[in-house]
PDBQT receptor file of N, H, CA, C and O in Angstrom, charges set to zero:
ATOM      1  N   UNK A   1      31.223 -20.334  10.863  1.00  0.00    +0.000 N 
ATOM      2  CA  UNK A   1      29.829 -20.666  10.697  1.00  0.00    +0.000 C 
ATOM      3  C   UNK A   1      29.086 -20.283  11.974  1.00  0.00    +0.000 C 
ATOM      4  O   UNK A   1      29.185 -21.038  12.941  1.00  0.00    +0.000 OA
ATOM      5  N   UNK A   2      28.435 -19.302  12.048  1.00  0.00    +0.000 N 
ATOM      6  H   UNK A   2      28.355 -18.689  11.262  1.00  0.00    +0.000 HD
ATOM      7  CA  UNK A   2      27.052 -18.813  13.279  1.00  0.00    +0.000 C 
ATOM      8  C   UNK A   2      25.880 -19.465  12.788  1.00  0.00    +0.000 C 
ATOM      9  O   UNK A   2      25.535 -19.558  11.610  1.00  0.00    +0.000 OA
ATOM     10  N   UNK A   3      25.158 -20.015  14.050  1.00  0.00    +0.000 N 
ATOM     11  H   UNK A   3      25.438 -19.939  15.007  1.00  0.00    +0.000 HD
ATOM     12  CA  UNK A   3      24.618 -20.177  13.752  1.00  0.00    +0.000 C 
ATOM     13  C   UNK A   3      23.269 -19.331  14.565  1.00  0.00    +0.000 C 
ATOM     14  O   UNK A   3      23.505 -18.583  15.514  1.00  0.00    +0.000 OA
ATOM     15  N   UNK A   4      21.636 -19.599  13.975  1.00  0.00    +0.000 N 
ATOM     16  H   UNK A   4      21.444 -20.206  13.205  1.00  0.00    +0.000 HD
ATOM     17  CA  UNK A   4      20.790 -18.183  14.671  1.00  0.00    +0.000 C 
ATOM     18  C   UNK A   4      19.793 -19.684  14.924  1.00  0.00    +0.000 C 
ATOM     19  O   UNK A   4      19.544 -20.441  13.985  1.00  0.00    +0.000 OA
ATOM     20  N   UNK A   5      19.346 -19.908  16.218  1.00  0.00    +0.000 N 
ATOM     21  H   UNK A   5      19.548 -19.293  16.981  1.00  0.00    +0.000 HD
ATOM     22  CA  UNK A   5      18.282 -20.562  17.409  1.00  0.00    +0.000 C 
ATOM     23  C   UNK A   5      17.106 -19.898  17.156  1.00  0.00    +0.000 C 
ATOM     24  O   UNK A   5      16.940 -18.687  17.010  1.00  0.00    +0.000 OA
ATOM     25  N   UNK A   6      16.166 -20.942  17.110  1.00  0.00    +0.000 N 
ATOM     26  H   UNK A   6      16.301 -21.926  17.228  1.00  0.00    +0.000 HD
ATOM     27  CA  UNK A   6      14.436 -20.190  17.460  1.00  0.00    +0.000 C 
ATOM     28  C   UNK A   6      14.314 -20.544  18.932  1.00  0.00    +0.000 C 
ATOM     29  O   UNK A   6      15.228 -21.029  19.599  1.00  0.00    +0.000 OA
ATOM     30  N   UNK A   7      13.271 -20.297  19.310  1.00  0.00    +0.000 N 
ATOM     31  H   UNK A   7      12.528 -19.903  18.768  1.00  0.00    +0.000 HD
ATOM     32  CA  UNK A   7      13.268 -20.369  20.871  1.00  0.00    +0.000 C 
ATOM     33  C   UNK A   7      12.704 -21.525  20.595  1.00  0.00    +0.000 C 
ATOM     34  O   UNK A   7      12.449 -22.070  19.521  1.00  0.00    +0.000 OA
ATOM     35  N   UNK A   8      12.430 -22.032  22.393  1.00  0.00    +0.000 N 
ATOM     36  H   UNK A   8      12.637 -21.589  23.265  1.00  0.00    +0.000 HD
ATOM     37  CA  UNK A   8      12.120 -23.660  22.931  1.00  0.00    +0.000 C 
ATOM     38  C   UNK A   8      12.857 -24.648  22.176  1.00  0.00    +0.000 C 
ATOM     39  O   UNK A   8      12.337 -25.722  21.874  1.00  0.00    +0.000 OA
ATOM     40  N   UNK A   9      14.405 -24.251  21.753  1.00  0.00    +0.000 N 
ATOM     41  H   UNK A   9      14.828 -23.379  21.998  1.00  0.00    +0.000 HD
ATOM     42  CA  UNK A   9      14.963 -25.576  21.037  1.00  0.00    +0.000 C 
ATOM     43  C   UNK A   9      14.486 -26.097  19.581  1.00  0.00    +0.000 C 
ATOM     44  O   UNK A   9      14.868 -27.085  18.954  1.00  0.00    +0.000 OA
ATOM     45  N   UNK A  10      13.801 -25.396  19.344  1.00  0.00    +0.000 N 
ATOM     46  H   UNK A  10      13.490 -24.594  19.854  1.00  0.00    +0.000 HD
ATOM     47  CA  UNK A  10      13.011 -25.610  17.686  1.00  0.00    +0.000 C 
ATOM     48  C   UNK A  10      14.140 -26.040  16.656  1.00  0.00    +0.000 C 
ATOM     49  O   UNK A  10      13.843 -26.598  15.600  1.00  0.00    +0.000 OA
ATOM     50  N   UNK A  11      15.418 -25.762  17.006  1.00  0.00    +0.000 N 
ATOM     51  H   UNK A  11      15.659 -25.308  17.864  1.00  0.00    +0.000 HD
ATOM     52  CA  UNK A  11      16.600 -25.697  15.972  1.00  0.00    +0.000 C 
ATOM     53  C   UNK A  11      17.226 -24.545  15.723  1.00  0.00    +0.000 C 
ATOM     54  O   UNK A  11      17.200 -23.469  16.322  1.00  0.00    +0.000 OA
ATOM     55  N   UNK A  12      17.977 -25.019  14.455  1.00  0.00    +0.000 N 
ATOM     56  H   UNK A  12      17.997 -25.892  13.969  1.00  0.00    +0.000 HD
ATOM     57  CA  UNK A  12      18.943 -23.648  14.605  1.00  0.00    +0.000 C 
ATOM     58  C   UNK A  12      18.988 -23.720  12.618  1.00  0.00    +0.000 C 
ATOM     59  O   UNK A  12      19.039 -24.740  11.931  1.00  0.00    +0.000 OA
ATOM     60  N   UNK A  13      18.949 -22.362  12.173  1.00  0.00    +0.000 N 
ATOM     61  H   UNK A  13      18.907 -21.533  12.731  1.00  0.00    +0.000 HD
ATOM     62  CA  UNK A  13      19.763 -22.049  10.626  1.00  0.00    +0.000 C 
ATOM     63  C   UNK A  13      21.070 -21.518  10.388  1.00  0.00    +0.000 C 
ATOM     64  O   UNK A  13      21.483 -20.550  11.026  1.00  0.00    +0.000 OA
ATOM     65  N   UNK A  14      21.706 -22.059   9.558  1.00  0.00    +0.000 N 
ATOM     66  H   UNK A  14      21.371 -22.846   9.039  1.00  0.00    +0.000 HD
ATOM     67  CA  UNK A  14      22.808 -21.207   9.280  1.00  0.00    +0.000 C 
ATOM     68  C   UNK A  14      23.218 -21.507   7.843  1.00  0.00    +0.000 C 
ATOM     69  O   UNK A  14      22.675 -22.251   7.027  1.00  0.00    +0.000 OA
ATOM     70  N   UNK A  15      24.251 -20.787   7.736  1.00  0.00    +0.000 N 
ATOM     71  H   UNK A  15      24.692 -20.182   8.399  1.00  0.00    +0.000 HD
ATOM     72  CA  UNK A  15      24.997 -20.713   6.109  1.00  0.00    +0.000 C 
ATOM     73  C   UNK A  15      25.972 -21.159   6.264  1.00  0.00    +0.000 C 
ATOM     74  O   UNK A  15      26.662 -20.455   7.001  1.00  0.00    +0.000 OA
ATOM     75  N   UNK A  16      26.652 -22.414   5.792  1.00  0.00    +0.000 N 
ATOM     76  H   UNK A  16      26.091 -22.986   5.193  1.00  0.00    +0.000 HD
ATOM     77  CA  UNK A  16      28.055 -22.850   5.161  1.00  0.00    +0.000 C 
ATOM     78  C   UNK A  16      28.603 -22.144   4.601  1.00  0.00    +0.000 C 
ATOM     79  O   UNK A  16      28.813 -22.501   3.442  1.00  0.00    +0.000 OA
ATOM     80  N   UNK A  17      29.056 -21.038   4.927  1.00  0.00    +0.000 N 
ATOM     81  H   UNK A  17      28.885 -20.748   5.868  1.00  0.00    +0.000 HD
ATOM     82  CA  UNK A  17      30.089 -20.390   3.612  1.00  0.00    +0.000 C 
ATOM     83  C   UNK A  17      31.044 -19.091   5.278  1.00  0.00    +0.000 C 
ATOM     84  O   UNK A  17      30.915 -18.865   6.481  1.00  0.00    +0.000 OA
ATOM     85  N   UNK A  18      31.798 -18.729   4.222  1.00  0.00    +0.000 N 
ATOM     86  H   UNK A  18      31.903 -18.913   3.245  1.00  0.00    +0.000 HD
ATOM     87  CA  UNK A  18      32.757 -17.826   5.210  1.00  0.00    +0.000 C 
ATOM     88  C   UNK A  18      32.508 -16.549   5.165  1.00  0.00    +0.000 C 
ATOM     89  O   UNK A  18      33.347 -15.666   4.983  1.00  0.00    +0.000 OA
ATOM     90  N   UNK A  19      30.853 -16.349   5.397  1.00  0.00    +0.000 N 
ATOM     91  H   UNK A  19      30.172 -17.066   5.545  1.00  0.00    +0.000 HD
ATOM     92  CA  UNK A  19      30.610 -14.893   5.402  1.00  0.00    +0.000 C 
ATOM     93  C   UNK A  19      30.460 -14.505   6.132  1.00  0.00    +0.000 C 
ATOM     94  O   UNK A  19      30.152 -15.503   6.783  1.00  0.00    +0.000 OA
ATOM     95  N   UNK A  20      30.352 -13.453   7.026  1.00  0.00    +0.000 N 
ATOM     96  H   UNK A  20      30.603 -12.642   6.497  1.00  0.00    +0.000 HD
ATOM     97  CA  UNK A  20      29.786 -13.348   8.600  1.00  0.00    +0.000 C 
ATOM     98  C   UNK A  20      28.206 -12.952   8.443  1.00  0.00    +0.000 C 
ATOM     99  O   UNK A  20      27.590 -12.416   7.521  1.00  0.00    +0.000 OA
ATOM    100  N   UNK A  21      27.845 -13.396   9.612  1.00  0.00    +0.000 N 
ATOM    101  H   UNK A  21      28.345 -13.831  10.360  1.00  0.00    +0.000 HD
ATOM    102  CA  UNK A  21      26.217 -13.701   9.860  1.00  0.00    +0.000 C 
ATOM    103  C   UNK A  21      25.583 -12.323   8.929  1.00  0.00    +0.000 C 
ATOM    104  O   UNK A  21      24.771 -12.488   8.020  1.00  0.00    +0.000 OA
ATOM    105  N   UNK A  22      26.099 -11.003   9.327  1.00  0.00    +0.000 N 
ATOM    106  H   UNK A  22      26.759 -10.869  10.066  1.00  0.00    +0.000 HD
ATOM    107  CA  UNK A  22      25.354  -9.581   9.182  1.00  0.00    +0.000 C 
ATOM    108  C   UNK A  22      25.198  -9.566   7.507  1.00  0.00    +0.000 C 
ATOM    109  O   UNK A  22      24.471  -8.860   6.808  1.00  0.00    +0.000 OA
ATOM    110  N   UNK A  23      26.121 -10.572   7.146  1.00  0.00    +0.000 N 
ATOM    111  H   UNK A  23      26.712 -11.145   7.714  1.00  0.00    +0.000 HD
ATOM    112  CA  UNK A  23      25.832 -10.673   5.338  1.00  0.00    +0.000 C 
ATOM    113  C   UNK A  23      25.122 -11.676   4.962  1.00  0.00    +0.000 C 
ATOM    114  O   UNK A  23      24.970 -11.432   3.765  1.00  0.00    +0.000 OA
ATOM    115  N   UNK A  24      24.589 -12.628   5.171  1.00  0.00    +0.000 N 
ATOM    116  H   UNK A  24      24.712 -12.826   6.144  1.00  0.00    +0.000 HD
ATOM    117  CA  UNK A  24      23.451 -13.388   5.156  1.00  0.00    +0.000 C 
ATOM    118  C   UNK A  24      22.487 -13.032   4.194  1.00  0.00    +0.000 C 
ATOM    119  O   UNK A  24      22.127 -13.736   3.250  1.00  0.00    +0.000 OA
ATOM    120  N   UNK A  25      22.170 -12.136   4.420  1.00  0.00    +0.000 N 
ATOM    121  H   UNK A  25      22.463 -11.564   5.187  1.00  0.00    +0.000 HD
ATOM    122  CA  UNK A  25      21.019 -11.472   3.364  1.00  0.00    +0.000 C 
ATOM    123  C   UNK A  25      21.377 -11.480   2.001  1.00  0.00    +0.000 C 
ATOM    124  O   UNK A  25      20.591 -11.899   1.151  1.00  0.00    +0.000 OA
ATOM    125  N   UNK A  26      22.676 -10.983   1.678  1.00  0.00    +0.000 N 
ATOM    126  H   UNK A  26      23.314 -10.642   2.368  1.00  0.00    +0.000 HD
ATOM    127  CA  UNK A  26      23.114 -10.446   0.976  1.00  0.00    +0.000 C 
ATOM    128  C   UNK A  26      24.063 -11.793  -0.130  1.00  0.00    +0.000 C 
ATOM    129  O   UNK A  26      24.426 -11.651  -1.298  1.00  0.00    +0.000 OA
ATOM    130  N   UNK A  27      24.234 -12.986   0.752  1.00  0.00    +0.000 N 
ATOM    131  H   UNK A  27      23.939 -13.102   1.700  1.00  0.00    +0.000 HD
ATOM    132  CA  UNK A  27      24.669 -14.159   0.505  1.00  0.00    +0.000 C 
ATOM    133  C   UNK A  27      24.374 -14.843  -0.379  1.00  0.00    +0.000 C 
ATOM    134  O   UNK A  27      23.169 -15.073  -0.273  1.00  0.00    +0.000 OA
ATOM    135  N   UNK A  28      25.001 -15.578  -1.671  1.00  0.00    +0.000 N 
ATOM    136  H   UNK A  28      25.980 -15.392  -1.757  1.00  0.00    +0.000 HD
ATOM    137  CA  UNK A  28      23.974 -16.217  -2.399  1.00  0.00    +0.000 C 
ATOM    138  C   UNK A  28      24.079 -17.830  -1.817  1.00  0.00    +0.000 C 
ATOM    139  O   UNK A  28      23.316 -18.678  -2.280  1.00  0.00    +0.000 OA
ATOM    140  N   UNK A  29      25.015 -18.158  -0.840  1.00  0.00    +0.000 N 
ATOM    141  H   UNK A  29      25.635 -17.470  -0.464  1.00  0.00    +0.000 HD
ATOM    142  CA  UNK A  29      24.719 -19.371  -0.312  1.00  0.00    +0.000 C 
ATOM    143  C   UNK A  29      23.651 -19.803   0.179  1.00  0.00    +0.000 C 
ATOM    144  O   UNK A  29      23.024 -18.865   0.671  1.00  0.00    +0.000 OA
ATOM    145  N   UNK A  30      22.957 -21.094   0.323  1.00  0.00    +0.000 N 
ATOM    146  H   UNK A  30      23.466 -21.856  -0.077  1.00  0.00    +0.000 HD
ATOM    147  CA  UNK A  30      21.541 -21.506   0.716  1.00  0.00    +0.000 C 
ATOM    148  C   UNK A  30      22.004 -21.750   2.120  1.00  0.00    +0.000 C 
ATOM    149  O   UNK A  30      23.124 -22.022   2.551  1.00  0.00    +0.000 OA
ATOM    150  N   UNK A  31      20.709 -21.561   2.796  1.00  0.00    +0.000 N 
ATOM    151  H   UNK A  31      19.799 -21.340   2.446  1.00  0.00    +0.000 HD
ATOM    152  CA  UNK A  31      20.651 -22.008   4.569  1.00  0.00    +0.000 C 
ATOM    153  C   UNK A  31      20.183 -23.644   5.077  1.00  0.00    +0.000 C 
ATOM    154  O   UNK A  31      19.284 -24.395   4.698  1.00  0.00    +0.000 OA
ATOM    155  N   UNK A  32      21.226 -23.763   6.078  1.00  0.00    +0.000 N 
ATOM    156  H   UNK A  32      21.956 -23.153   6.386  1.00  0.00    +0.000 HD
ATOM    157  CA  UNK A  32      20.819 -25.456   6.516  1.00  0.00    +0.000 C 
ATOM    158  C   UNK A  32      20.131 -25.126   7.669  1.00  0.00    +0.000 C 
ATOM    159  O   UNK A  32      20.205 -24.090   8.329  1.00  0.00    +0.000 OA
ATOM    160  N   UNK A  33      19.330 -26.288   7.877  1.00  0.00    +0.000 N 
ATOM    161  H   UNK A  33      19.270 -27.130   7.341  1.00  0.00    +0.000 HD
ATOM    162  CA  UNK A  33      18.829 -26.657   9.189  1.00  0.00    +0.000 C 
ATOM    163  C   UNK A  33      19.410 -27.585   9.749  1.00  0.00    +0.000 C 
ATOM    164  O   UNK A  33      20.054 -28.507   9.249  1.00  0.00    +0.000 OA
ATOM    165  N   UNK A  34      19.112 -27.270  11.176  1.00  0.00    +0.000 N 
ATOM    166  H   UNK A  34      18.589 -26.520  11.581  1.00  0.00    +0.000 HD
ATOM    167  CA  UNK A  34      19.477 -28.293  11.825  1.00  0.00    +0.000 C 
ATOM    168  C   UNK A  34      18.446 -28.514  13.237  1.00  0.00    +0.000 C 
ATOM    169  O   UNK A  34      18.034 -27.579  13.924  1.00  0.00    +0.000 OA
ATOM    170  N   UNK A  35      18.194 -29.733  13.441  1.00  0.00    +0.000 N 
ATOM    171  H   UNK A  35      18.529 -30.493  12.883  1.00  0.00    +0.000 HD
ATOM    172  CA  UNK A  35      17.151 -29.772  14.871  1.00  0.00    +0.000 C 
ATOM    173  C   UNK A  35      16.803 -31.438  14.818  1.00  0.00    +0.000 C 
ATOM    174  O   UNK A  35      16.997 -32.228  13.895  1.00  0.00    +0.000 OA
ATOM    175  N   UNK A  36      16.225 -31.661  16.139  1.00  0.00    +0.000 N 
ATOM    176  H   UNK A  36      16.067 -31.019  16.889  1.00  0.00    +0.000 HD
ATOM    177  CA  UNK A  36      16.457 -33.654  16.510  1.00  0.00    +0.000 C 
ATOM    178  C   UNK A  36      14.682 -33.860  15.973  1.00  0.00    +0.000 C 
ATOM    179  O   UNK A  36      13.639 -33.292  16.298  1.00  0.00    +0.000 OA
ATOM    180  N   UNK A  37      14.857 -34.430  15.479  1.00  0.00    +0.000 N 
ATOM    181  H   UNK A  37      15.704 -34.891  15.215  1.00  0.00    +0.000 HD
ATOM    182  CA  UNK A  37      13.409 -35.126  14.830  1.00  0.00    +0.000 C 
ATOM    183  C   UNK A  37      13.000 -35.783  16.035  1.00  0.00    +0.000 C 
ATOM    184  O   UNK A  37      13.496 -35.699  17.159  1.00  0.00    +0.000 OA
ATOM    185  N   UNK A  38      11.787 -36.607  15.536  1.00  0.00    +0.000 N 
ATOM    186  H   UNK A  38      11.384 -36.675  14.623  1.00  0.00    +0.000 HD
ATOM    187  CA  UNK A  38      10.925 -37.267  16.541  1.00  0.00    +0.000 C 
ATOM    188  C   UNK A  38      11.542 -38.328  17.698  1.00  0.00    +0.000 C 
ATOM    189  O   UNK A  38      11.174 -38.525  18.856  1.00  0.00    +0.000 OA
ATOM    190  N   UNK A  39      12.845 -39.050  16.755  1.00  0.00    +0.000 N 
ATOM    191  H   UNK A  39      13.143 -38.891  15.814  1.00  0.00    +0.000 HD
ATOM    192  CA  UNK A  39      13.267 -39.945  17.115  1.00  0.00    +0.000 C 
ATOM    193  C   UNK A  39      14.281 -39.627  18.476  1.00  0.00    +0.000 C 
ATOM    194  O   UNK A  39      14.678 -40.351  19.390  1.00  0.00    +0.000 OA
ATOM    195  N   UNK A  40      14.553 -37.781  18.052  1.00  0.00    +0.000 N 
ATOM    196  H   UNK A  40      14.230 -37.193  17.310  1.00  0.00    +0.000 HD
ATOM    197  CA  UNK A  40      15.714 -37.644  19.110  1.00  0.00    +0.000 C 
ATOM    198  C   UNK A  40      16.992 -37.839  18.570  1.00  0.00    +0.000 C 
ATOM    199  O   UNK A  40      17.931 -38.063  19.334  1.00  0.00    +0.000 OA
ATOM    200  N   UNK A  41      17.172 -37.782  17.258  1.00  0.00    +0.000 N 
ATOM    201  H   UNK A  41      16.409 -37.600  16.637  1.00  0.00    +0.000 HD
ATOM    202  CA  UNK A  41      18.256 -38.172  16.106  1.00  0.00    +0.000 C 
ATOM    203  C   UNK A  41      18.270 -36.490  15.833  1.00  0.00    +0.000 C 
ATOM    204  O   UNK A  41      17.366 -35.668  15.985  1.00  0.00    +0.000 OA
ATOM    205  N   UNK A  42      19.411 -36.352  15.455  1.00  0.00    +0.000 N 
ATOM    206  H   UNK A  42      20.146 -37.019  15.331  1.00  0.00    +0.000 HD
ATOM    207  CA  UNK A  42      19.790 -34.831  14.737  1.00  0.00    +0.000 C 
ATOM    208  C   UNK A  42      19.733 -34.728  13.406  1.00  0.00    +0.000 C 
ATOM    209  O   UNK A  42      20.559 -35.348  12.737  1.00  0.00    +0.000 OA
ATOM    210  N   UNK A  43      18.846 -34.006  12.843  1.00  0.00    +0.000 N 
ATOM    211  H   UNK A  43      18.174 -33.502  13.386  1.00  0.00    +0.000 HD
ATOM    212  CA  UNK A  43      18.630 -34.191  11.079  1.00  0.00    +0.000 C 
ATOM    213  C   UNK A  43      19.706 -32.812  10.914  1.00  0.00    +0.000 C 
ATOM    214  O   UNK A  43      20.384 -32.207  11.745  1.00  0.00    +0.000 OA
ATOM    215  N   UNK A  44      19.587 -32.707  10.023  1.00  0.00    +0.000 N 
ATOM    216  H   UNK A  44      19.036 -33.198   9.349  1.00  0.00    +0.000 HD
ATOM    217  CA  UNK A  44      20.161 -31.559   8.506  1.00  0.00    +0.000 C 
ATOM    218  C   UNK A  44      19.673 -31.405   7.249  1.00  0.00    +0.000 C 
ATOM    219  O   UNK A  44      19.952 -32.128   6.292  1.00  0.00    +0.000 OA
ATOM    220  N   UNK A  45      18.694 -30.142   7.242  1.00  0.00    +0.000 N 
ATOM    221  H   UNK A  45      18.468 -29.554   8.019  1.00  0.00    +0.000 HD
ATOM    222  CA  UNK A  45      17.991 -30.398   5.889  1.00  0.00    +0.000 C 
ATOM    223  C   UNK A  45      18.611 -28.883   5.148  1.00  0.00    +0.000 C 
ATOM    224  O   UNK A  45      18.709 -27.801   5.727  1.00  0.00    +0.000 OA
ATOM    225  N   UNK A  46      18.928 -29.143   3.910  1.00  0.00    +0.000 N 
ATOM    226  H   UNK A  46      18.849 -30.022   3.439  1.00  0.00    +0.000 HD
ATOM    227  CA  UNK A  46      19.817 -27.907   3.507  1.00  0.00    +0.000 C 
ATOM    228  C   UNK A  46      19.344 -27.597   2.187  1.00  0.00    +0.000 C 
ATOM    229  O   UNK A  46      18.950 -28.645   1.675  1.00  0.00    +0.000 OA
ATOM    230  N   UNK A  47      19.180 -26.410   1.240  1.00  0.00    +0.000 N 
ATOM    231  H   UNK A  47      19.501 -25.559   1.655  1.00  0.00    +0.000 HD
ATOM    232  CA  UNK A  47      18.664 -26.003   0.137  1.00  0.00    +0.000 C 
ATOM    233  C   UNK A  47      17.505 -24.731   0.217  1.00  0.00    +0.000 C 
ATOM    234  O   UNK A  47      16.771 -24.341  -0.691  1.00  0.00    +0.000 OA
ATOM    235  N   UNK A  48      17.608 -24.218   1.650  1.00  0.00    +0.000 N 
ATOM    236  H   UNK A  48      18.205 -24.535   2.387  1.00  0.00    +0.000 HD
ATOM    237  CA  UNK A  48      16.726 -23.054   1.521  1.00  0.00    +0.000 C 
ATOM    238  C   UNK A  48      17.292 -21.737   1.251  1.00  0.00    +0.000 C 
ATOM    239  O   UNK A  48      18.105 -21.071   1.891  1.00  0.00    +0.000 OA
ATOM    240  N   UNK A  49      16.638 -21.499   0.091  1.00  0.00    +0.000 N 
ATOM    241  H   UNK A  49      15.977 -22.040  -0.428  1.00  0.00    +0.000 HD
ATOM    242  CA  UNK A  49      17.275 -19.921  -0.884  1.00  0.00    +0.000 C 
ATOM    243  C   UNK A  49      16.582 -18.615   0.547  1.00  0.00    +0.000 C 
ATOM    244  O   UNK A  49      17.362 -17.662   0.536  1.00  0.00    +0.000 OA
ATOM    245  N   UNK A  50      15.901 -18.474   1.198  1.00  0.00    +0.000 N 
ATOM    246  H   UNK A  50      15.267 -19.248   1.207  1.00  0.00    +0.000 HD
ATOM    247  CA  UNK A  50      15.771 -17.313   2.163  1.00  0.00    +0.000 C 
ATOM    248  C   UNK A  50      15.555 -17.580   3.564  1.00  0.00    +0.000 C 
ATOM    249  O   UNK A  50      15.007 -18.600   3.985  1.00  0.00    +0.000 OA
ATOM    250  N   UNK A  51      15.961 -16.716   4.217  1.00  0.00    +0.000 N 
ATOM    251  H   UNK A  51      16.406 -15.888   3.875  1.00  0.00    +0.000 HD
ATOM    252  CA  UNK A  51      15.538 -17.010   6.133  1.00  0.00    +0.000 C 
ATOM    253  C   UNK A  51      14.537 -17.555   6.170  1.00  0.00    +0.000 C 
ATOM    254  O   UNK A  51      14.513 -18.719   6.569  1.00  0.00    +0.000 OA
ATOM    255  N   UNK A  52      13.216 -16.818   5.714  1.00  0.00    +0.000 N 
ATOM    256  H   UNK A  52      13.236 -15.872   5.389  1.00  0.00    +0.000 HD
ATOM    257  CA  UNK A  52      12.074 -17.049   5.595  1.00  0.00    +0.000 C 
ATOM    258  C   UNK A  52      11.711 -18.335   5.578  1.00  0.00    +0.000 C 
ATOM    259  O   UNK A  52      11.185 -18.857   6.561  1.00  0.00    +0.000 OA
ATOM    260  N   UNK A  53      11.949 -18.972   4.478  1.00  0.00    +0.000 N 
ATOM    261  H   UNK A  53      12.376 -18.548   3.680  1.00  0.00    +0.000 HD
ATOM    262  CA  UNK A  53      11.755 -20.206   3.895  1.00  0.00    +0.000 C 
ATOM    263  C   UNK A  53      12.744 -20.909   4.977  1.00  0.00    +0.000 C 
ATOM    264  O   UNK A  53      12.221 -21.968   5.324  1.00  0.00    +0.000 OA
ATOM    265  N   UNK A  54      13.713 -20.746   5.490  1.00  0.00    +0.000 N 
ATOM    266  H   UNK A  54      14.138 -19.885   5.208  1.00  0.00    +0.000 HD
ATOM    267  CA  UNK A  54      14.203 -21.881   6.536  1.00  0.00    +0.000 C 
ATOM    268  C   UNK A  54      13.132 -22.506   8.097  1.00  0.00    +0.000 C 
ATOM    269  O   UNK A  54      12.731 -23.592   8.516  1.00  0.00    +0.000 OA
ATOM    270  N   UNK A  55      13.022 -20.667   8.624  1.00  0.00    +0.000 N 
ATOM    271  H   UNK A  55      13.347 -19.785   8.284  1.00  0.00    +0.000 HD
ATOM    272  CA  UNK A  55      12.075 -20.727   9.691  1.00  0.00    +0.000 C 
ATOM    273  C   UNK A  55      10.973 -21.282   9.730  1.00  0.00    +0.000 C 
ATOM    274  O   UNK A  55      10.479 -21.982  10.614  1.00  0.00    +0.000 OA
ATOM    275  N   UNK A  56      10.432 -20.844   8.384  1.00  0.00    +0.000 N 
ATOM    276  H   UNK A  56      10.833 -20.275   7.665  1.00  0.00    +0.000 HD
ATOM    277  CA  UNK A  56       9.086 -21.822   7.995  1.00  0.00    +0.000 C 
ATOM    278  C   UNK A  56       8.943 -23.244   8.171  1.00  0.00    +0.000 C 
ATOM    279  O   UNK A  56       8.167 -23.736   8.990  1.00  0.00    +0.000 OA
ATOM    280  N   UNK A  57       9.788 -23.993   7.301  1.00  0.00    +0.000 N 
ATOM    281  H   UNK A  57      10.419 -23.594   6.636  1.00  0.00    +0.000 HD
ATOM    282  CA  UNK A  57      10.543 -25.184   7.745  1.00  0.00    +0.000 C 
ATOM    283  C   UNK A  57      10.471 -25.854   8.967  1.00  0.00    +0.000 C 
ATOM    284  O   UNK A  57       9.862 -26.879   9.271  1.00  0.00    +0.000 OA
ATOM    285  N   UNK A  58      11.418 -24.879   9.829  1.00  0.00    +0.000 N 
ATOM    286  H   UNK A  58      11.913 -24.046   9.582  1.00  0.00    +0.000 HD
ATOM    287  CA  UNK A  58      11.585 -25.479  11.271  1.00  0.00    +0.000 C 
ATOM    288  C   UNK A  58      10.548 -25.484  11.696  1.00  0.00    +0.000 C 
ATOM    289  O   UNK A  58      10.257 -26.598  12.132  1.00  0.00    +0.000 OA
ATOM    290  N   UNK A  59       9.590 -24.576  11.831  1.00  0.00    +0.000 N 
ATOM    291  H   UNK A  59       9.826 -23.671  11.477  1.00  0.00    +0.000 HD
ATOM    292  CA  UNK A  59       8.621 -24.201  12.656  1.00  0.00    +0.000 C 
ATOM    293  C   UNK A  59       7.110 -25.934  12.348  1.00  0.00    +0.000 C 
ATOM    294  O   UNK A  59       6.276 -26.596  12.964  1.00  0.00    +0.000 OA
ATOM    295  N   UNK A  60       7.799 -25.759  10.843  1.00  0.00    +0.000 N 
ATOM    296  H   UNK A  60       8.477 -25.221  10.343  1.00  0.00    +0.000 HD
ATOM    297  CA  UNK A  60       6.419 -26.755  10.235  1.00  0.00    +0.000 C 
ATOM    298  C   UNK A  60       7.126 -28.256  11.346  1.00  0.00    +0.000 C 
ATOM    299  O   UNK A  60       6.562 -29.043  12.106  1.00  0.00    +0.000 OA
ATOM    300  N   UNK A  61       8.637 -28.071  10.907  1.00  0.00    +0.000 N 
ATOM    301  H   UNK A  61       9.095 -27.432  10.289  1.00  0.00    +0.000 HD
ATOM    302  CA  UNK A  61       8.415 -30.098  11.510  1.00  0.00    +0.000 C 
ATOM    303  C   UNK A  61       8.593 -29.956  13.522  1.00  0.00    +0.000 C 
ATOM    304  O   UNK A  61       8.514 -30.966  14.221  1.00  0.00    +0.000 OA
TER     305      UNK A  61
């Protein structure tokens, strides 16, 4: 499992499955998040069908 960082610590996405990163695209597994909420607690929010839609995500909370 690789995982890919936005800058300033924003979090990180990746895929549960045993594909290597460069197939991602190509993956039909969904992407998790991961990053510390307000509290400073580490969430995991998982069910995003494209990169796109993950980054978006992170970027929003």
């Amino acid at each position: 499992m690789a995982t890919k960082s936005l800058a300033h610590g924003m979090g990180t996405f990746y895929k549960d499955c045993e594909h290597p990163q460069s197939r991602w695209s190509k993956c039909p597994h969904e992407y998790t998040l991961r990053y510390r909420n307000a509290a400073g607690k580490q969430t995991e929010e998982a069910a995003f069908s494209t990169q796109e839609k993950a980054i978006a995500r992170l970027t929003a909370v």
